[in-house]
C-alpha positions in Angstrom: 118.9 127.9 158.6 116.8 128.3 161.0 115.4 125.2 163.6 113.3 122.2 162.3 110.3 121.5 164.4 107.3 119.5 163.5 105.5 123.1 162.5 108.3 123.5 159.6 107.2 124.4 156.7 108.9 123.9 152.9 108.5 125.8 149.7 108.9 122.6 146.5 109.6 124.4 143.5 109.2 122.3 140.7 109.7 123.5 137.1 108.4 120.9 134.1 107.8 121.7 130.6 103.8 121.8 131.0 103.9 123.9 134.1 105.8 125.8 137.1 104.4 124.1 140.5 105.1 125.5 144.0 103.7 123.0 146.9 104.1 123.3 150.3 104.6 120.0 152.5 105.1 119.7 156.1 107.6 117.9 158.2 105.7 114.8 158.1 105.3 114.7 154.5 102.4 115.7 154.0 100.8 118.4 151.3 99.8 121.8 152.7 98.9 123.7 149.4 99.8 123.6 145.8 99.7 125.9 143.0 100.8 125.5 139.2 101.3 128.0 136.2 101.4 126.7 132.7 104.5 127.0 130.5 103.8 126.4 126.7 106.9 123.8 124.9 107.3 125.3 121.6 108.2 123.3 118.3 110.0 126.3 115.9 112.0 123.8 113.6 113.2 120.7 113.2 114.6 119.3 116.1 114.0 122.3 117.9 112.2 122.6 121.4 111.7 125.5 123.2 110.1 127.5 126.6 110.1 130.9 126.3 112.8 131.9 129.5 111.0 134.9 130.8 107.6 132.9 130.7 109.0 130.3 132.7 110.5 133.1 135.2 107.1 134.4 135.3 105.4 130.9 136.1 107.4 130.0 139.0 106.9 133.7 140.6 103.2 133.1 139.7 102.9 129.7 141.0 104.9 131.3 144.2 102.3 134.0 144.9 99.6 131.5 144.3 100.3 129.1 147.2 101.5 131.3 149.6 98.1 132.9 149.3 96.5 129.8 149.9 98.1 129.3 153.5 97.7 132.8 154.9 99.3 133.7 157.8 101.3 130.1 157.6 103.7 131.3 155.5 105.6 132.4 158.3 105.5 128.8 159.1 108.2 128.3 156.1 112.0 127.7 156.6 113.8 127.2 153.6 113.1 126.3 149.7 113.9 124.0 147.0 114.3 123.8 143.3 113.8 120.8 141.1 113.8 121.4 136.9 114.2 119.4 134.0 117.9 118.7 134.2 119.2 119.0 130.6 117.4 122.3 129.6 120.3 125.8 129.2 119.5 129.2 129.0 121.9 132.1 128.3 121.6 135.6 130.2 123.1 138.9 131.5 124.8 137.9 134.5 124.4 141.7 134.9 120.9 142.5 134.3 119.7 138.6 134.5 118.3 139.7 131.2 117.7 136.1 128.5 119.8 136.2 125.8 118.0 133.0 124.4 115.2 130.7 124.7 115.3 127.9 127.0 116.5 125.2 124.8 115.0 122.1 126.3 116.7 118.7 126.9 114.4 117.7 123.9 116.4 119.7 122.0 118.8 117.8 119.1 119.4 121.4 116.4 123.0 121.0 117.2 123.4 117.2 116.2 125.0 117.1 113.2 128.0 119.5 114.7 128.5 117.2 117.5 128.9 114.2 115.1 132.7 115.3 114.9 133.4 114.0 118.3 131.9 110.7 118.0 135.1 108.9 118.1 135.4 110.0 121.8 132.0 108.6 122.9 133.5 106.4 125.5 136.4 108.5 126.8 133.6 111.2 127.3 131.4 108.8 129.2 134.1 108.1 131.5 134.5 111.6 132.5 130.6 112.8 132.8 128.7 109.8 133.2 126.8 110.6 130.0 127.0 109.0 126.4 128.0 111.9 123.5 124.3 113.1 122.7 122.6 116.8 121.4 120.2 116.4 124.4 122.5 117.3 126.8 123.7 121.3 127.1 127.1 121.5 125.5 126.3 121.8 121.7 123.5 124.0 122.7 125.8 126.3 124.6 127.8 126.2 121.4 124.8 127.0 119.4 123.7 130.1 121.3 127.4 131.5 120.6 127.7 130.4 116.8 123.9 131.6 116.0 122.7 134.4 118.6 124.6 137.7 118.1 123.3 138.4 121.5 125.4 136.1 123.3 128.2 136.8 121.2 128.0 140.1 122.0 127.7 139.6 125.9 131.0 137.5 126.1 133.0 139.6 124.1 131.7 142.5 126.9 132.0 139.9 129.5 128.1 140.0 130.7 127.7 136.6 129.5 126.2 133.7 131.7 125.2 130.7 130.5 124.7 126.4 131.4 121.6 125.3 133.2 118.0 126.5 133.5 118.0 125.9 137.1 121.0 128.2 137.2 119.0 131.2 135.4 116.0 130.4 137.9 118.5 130.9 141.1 119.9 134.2 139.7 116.7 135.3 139.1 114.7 134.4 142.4 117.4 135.2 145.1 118.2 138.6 146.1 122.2 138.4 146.0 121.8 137.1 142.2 124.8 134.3 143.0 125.6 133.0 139.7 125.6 128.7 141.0 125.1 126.1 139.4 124.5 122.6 141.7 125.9 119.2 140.7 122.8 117.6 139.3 121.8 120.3 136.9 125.2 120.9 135.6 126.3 117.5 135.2 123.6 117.0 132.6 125.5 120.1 130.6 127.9 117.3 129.5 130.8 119.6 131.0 131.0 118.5 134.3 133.5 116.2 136.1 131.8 113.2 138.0 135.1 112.9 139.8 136.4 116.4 140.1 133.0 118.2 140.5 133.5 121.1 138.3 133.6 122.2 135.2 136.3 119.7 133.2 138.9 121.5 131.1 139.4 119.6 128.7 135.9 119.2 127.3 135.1 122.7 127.7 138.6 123.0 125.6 137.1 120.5 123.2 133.4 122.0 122.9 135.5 125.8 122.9 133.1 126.7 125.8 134.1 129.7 128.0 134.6 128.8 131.3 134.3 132.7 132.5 130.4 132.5 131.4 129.4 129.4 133.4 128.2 129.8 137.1 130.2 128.5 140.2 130.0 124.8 140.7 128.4 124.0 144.7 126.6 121.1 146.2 123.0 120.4 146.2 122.8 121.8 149.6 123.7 124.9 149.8 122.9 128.7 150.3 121.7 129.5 147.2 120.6 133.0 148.5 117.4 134.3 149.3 113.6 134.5 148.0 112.5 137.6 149.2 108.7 138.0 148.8 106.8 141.0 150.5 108.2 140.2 154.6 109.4 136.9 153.9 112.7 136.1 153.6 113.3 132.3 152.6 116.6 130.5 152.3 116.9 128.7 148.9 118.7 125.6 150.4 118.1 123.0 147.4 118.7 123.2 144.0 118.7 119.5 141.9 117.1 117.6 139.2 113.3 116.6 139.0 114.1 113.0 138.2 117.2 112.9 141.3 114.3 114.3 143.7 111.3 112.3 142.5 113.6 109.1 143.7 113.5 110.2 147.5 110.0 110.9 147.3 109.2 108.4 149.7 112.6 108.5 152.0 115.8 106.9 151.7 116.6 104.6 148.6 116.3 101.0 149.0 119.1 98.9 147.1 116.7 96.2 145.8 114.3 98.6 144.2 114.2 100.4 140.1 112.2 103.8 140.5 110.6 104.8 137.1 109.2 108.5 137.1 107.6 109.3 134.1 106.1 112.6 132.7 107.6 113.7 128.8 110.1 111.3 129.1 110.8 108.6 131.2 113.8 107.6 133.4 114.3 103.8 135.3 117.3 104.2 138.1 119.0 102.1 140.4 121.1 103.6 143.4 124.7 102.4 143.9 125.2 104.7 146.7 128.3 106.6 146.7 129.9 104.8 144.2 130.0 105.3 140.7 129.1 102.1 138.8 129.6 102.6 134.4 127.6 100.4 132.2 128.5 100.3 128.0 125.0 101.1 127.1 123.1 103.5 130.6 124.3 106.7 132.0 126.1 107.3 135.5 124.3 110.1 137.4 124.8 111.9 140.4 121.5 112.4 142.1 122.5 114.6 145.4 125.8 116.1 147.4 125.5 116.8 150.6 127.8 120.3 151.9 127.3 118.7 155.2 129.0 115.4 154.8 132.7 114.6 154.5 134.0 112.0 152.3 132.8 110.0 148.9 129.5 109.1 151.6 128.4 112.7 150.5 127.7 111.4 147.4 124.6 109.3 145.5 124.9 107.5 142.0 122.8 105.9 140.2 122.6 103.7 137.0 120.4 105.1 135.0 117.9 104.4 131.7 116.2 107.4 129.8 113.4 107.2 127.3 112.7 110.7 125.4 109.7 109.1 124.0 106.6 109.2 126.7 104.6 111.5 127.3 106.1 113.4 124.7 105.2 110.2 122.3 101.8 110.6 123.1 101.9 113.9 122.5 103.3 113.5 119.2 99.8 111.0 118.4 97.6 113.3 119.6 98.2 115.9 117.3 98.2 113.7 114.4 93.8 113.0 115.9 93.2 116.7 117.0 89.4 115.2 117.1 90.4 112.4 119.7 90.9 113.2 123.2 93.6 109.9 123.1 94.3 110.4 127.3 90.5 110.2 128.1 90.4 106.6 126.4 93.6 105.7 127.1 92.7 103.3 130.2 89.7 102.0 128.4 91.3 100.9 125.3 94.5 99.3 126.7 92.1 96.8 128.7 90.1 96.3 125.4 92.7 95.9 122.7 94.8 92.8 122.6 97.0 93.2 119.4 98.0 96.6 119.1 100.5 97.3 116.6 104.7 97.6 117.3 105.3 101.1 117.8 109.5 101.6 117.1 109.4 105.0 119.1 112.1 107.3 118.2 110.0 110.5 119.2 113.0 113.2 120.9 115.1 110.3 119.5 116.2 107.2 121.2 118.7 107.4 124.4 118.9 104.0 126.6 120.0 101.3 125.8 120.3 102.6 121.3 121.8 106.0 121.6 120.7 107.1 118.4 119.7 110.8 118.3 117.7 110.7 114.5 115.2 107.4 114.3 112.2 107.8 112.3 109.3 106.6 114.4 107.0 104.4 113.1 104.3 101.4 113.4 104.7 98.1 112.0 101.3 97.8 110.4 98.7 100.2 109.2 96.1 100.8 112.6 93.1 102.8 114.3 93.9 105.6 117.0 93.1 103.5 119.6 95.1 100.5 118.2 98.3 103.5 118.0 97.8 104.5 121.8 98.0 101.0 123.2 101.4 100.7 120.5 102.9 104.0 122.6 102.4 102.9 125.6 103.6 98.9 125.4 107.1 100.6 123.5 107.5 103.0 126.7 107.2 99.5 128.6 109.5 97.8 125.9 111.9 100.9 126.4 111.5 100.6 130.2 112.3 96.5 129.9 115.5 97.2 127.6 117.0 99.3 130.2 116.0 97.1 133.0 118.2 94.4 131.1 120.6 96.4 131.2 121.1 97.2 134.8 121.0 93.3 135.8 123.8 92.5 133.1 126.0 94.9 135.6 124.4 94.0 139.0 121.8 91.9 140.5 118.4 91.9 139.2 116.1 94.3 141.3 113.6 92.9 143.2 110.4 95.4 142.4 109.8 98.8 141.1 108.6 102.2 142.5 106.8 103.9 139.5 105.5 107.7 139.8 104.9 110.7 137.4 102.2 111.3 135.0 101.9 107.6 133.4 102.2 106.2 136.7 98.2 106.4 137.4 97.5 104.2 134.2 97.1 101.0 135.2 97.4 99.3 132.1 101.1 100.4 131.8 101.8 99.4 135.5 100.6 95.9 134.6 102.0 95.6 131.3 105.5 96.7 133.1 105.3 93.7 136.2 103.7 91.0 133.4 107.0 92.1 131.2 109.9 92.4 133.4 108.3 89.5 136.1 108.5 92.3 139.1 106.0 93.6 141.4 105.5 97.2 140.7 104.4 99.5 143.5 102.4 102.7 142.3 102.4 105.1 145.7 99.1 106.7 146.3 100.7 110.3 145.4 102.4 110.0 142.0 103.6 113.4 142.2 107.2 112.7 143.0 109.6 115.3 142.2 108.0 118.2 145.1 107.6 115.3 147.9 111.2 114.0 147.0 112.3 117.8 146.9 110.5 118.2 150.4 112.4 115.1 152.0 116.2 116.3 151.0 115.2 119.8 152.1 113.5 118.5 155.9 116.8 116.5 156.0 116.3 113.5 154.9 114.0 112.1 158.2 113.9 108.6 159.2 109.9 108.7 158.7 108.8 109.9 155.8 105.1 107.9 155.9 103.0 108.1 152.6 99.4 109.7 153.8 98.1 106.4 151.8 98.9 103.2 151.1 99.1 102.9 147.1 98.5 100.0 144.2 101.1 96.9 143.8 100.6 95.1 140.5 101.8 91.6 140.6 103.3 89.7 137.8 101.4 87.6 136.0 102.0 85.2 132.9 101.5 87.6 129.6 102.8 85.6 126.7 101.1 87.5 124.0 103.1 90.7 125.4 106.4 89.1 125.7 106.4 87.9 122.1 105.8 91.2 121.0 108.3 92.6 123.0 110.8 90.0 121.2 109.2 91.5 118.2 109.8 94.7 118.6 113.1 94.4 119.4 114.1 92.6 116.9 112.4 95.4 114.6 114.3 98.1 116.4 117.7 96.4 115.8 116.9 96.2 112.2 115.9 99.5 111.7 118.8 100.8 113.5 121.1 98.8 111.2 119.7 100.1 108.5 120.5 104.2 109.5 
């Protein structure tokens, strides 16, 4: 790699369902340039989500192009690169051509549920060994989808030209010149195949799931050389590969023990850092957020507890296309400081995850109500959602003492209050709520002691909501009966 100065330059690569970004930051943190191409989510079935793979190829090369123009002769400036994606989302390929053999089946994703409901006896022997609770959202049954349903894929591992596991995988092998088939420890421990002790592939589940170890890429840290991105005369190292949600939690430097970081965007994910050990909880997943090459020793290592909601952006998506004639986000802000009795919304949208675990729930209010009435309801059960998992987290350590929120839903105000009224903590909104490419930008410049935020941002302060914790009691209560009554 070559020498950090102040002039250093990094290349953010961050991949989201909406959109490919590429952003440039400098050593001090700050933004140089930023460019996006959109990616389109398709719906084609039930329980089926999807990105077409060679659109989302094509977004991050045009994204790329895009920003590099921007900063002219600066991009010589540039000295290594990062990738963040949606951690959950698989691809299959070519591992000769790099050709897809599939879609992008996205961490949405729940067509293979019913042929996963055979293992649910080992739920908790399978938590023990990933980290993760027995769910369609993460890539094993997926992987065994593409090779029961796509002749393609078939095909390629009986000639042995079949690759397969994460997204961010496919993206590697198709950006860097040597095509090194990798897959780092972030990504691939969201496959639901990956060993949070061993770090590799686990034989026995891939034995259980009948997945091919021959067809899944090489197991290496989050830094590492992941080969080169060759564009025109420049030739960057790719020195990062992780997780959007693992990199939007050091978007603002080192983790601090007494803080929850909530990043939102089509879900929503609450963590708390246990540093390098790995602390299990009955009802939230164990995740490793970043391995260091450079580090000896378990200190190489970061876990966190950690809460997931499928239902948040994607939820709102979900009401908006039920009012095509209401833009719902250009009101949004307006009516949650108008409405005071919104409706329970039991939000099952993707399915639930943390704390329920329950892939099919049927979504639904708990009285008949207005559009407006229905976007404050999707909102407060992203909070409730948010609250349940918090619970969780302090029933296995100490309570935090405030929360870092960024992402998408992070510039609502109404939702930031709502969250410090409900769970009586201060909640800091930074004045950039773009996390995932600043966090990417900070592992990548090596984790500096300074990492100052260009602007101070928002803190909303608890204050006395009775109206909203009653209807948080509420709605739990409701969720618990529906869920009884699966």
């Amino acid at each position: 790699m070559d020498f950090i100065t102040q002039d250093s330059l990094y290349l953010c690569i961050d991949q989201g369902g909406h959109a490919s970004r590429a952003i440039i930051f400098n050593h001090n943190g700050e933004m140089v340039a930023s460019a996006y191409s959109e990616v389109v989510t398709e719906y084609p079935a039930r329980r089926f989500v999807e990105l077409n793979a060679e659109d989302v190829i094509d977004s991050i090369n045009n994204s790329i192009n895009k920003v590099l123009e921007k900063i002219g002769d600066k991009k010589g400036l540039i000295i290594s690169a990062g990738l963040a994606t949606q951690r959950s989302n698989v691809v299959c390929w070519n591992k000769k051509t790099g050709k897809a053999l599939s879609p992008v089946i996205s961490w949405q994703d729940r067509r293979n549920t019913d042929w996963l409901n055979q293992f649910n006896d080992l739920n908790e022997h399978i938590h023990k060994i990933t980290g993760l609770f027995l769910s369609p959202h993460y890539g094993a049954s997926k992987l065994r989808w593409c090779l029961d349903h796509i002749p393609e894929v078939k095909e390629a591992l009986d000639n042995n030209t079949l690759a397969f596991g994460p997204m961010a995988s496919f993206i590697v092998f198709r950006l860097v010149k040597e095509k090194f088939l990798l897959a780092d420890p972030v990504n691939a421990s969201r496959t639901q195949l990956w060993n949070l002790k061993t770090h590799s592939w686990d034989d026995e589940l891939l034995k259980l799931f009948d997945i091919p170890l021959s067809a899944l890429p090489h197991c290496v840290p989050s830094v590492h050389h992941y080969g080169t991105i060759e564009l025109d005369e420049l030739n960057i190292p790719l020195r990062l590969v992780t997780g959007d949600q693992s990199a939007a939690m050091y978007a603002y430097g080192y983790l601090q023990p007494d803080t929850a970081y909530v990043n939102t965007g089509t879900g929503a994910f609450v963590s708390r850092s246990s540093g390098p050990l790995a602390l299990y909880s009955r009802r939230l997943l164990t995740s490793l957020i970043f391995r260091d090459s450079e580090i000896k020793g378990d200190s190489q290592n970061n876990f966190v507890l950690e809460g997931t909601i499928n239902g948040a952006g994607s939820a709102l998506d979900w009401l908006a296309k039920q009012y095509p004639d209401t833009n719902i986000y250009k009101h949004l802000s307006e009516w949650l400081n108008d409405i005071e009795t919104p409706p329970l919304f039991l939000n099952g949208v993707s399915g639930l995850a943390s704390p329920f675990w329950l892939p099919d729930f049927i979504s639904k209010f708990s009285r008949q109500a207005n559009v407006n009435e229905k976007a404050v309801a999707v909102i407060e059960s992203i909070v409730f959602l948010l609250k349940a998992c918090l619970d969780e987290m302090s029933n296995l350590s100490s309570p935090p003492e405030q929360i870092q929120i960024s992402g998408g839903f992070a510039s609502v105000n109404g939702l930031n209050q709502r969250l410090a009224d409900l769970s009586g903590l201060p909640v800091y909104c930074p004045s950039e709520c773009e996390a995932t490419s600043r966090g990417t930008a900070y592992l990548l410049a090596e984790q500096p002691a300074s990492w100052p935020e260009k602007e101070v941002g928002i803190w909303f302060k608890p204050e006395d909501n009775v109206e909203l914790t009653k209807r948080y009691n509420e709605w739990m209560q409701l969720m618990l009966e529906n869920m009884r009554s699966k």
